[in-house]
C-alpha positions, 0 to 999 in steps of 0.5 A: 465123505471125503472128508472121513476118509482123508482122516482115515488116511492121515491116521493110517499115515500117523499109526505107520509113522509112530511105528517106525520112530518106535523101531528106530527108538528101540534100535538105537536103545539095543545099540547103547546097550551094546556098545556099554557092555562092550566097554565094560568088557574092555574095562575088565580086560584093562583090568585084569591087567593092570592088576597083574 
């Protein structure tokens, strides 16, 4: 019985843990994309005046 339970408590661990690398993955994805529309905001800013 104690046995089942440890597992238990290892799985319970390992689901909290997936979730938390997830959350820190899909934050980290946001802060990419943010930061790439952001220089390609600069780039058209540059743009724009070099052209005129």
């Amino acid at each position: 019985m104690a046995q089942i339970a440890k597992a238990s408590k290892a799985t319970g661990k390992k689901v909290a843990y997936q979730k938390k690398v997830e959350d820190k993955g899909k934050k980290v994805v946001n802060w990419i994309f943010a930061a790439l529309i952001a220089l390609a905001l600069l780039f058209v800013v540059y743009s724009v005046f070099i052209v005129s």
